[in-house]
C-alpha positions in Angstrom: 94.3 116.0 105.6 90.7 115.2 106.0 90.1 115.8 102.2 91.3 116.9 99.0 90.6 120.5 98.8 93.1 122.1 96.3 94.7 120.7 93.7 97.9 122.0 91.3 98.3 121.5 88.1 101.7 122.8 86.5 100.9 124.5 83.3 102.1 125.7 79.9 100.0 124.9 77.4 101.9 122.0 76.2 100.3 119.1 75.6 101.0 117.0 78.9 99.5 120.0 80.6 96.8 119.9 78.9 96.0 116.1 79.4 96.9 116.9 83.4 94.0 119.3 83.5 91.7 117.4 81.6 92.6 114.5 84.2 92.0 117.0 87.1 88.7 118.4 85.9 87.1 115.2 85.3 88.8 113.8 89.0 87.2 117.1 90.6 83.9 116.9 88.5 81.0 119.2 88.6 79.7 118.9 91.8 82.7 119.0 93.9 84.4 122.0 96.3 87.7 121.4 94.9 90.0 124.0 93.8 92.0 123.7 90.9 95.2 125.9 90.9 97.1 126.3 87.7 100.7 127.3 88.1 102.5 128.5 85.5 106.2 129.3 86.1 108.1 131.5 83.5 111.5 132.0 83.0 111.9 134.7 80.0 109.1 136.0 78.5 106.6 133.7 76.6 103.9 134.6 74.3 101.7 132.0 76.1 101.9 134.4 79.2 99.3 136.8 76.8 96.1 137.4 78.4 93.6 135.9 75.6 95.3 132.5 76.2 94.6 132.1 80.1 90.6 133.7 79.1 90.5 131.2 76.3 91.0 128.5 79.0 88.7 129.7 81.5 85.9 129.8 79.1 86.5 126.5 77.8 85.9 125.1 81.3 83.6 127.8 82.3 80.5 125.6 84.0 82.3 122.7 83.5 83.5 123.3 87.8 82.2 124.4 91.0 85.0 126.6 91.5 86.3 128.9 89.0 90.0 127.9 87.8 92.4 129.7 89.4 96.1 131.0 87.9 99.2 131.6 89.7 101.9 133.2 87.7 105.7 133.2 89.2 109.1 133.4 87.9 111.7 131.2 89.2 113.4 127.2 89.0 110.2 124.9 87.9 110.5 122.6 90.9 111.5 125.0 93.5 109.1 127.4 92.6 106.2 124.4 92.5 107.1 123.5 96.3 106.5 127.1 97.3 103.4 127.5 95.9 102.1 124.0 96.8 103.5 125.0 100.2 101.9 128.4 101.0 98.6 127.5 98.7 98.3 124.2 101.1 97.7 121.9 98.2 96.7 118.6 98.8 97.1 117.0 95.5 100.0 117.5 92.6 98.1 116.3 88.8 101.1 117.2 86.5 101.3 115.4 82.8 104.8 113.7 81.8 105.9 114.7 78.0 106.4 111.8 75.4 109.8 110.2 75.8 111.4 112.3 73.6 111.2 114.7 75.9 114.0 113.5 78.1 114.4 116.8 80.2 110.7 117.1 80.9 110.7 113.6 82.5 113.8 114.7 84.9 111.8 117.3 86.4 108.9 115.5 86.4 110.9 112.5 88.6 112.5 115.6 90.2 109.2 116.9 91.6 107.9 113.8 92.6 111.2 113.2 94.7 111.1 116.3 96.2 107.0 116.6 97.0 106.0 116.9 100.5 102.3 116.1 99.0 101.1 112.8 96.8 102.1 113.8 92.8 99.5 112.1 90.4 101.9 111.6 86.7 99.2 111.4 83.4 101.1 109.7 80.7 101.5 111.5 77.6 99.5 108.6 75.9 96.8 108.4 78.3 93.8 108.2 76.5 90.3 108.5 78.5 89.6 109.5 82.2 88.0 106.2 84.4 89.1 105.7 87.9 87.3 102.2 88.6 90.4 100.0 90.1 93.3 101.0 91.3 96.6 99.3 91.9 98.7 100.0 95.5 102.1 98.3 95.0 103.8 97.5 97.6 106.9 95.5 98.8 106.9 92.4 102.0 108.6 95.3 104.4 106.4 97.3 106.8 104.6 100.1 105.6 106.5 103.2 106.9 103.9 105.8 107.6 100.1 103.8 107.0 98.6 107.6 107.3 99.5 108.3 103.9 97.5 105.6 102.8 94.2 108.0 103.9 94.6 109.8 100.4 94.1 106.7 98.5 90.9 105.9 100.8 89.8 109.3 99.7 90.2 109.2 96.3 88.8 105.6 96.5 85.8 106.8 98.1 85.1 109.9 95.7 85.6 107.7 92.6 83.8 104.3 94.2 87.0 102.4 92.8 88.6 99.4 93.9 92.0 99.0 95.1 94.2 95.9 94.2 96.8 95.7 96.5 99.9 93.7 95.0 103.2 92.7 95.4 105.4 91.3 92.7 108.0 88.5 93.9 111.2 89.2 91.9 113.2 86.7 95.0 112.9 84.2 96.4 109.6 83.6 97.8 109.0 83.2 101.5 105.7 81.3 102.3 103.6 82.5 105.0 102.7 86.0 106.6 106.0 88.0 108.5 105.1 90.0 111.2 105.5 93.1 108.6 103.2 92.1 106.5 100.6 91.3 109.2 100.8 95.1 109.8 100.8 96.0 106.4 97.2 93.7 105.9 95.7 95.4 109.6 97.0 99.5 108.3 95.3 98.5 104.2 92.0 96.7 105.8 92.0 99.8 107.8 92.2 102.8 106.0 90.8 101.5 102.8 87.9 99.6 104.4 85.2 98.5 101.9 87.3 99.3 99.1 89.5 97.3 99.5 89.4 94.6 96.9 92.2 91.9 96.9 96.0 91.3 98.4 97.3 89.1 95.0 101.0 87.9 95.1 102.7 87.6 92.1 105.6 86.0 90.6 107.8 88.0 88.2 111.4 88.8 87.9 110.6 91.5 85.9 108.2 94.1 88.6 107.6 96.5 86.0 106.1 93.7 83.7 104.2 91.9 87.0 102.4 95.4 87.2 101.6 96.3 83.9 100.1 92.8 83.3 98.3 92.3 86.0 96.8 96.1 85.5 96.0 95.2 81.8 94.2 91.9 82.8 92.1 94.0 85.6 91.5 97.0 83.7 93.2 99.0 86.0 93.3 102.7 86.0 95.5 104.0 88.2 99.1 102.9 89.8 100.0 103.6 93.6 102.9 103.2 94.8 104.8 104.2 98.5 107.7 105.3 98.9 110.1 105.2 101.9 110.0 108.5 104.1 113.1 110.9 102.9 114.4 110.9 106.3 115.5 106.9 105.9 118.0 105.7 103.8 116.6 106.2 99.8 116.5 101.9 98.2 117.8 102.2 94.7 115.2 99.7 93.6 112.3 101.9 95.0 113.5 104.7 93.1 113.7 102.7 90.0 111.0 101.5 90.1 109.4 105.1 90.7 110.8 106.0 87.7 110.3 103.6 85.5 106.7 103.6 85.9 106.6 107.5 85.5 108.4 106.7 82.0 106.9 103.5 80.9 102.9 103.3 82.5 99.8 103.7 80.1 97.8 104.8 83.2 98.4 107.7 85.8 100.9 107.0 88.6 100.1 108.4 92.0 103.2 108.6 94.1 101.6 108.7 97.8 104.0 111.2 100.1 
C-alpha cells in the first residue's frame, strides 16, 4: 500500500458511528483523494435504512470532502459481512467508533473485527471529544518486530497529519539493561519507516502497561495509540490480546491496531 485511498466506516447512525465519521472526515480533510465508504449492514428491516436519512447525511457533509460519501448496503453477520466488503472495496483503512461500556456486545464485535482485519482498524472512543492528530504513541514490546512493513501506514498517517510518533515500551519485568539484538532491529525498521517523524524511544517502568500508556499519553498530549500485534499465523500471546483490548475499552484517544 503506497497510500491510504479508501477508508470504511461501519455505520448505523448510532452515536459511535457517528463520532467514527466525524473522526474520518476530519483525518481525510478537504483537500484529500480519499474515499470514504460507509457500510451499513442490516439484519431485519430498520427505519434508519429510509432514504431521507442516508440524503440527510450527504448533505451535511456535502463540500465538506473531495469525494462524495459513498454507501454500501448488505445484509448479513456484521463482521463477516465487513471483511467482504473491505476485501473486494480494497480498503486500506477501518475508522469504526466503540459504544460506551454499557454497551458490552458492541465492544465484542468491535474486538472481534479488529482480530479478524486483514487491514489496520482505527477504534474512536465513545468519549472522544475533539479531532487533533499531533503525537502519536507506537507501543511496542523488547521482541522483534514481526513484519516492520506494517509500520509504513503509521509513516503515512504521520506524514499526512505532520505528527510525532513516541515510541514506548512499558517494563512490567524485570528490566534488562542494554540493547538485545531484537531490539537493535526494532530501532533500524522504526528509524526507517518513520524517518523524521520519529520523535523519541522512552522506556518506562510500570507494572501496570495500561496505566504506563495512558500516563505517559496524558503527560505528552498524545492523540493517538498504536499498537502491533503478532501476525495470526504465530502463536496468539494472551497478554497482547489483553492488552488490545483493554485499550479498545479503557483509552480516551483512538486506538489504531496496525495489521
Amino acid at each position: 500500500m503506497d497510500k491510504i485511498s479508501t477508508i470504511l466506516v461501519p455505520f448505523n447512525f448510532t452515536e459511535a458511528s457517528k463520532k467514527a465519521l466525524k473522526y474520518a472526515i476530519s483525518f481525510v480533510g478537504r483537500f484529500d483523494d480519499i474515499k470514504i465508504i460507509l457500510a451499513y449492514v442490516s439484519g431485519n428491516s430498520n427505519l434508519e435504512l429510509e432514504p431521507g436519512n442516508f440524503e440527510k447525511l450527504e448533505k451535511e457533509y456535502s463540500g465538506v470532502l473531495q469525494n462524495k460519501l459513498e454507501w454500501i448496503i448488505q445484509e448479513g453477520a456484521l463482521i463477516t459481512t465487513l471483511l467482504e466488503i473491505r476485501k473486494k472495496n480494497k480498503i486500506d483503512l477501518i475508522i469504526m467508533g466503540c459504544a460506551d461500556r454499557k454497551g458490552n456486545r458492541q465492544h465484542e464485535k468491535t474486538i472481534n473485527l479488529v482480530s479478524k482485519s486483514t487491514c489496520p482498524v482505527m477504534v474512536i472512543p465513545f468519549n472522544y471529544v475533539a479531532y487533533n492528530l499531533a503525537n502519536i504513541a507506537l507501543v511496542i514490546g523488547r521482541e522483534e518486530i514481526d513484519n516492520t512493513k506494517k509500520l509504513g501506514t503509521l509513516l503515512m498517517i504521520a506524514r499526512k497529519c505532520k505528527a510525532k510518533v513516541h515510541v514506548l515500551t512499558i517494563e512490567n519485568e524485570p528490566v534488562v539493561y542494554g540493547y538485545s539484538k531484537e531490539e537493535e532491529k526494532n530501532e533500524s525498521a522504526i528509524e526507517y519507516y518513520l524517518e523524521s517523524f520519529y520523535e523519541e524511544r522512552v522506556f518506562i517502568k510500570n507494572d501496570d502497561i495500561l496505566d504506563g500508556i495512558n500516563t505517559y499519553g496524558i503527560k505528552n498530549e498524545i492523540d493517538l495509540v498504536t499498537i502491533l500485534p503478532k501476525s495470526k499465523n504465530k502463536k496468539h500471546n494472551a497478554t497482547e490480546k489483553q492488552l488490545t483490548e483493554l485499550l479498545i475499552l479503557n483509552s480516551k484517544v483512538p486506538i489504531l491496531v496496525l495489521e
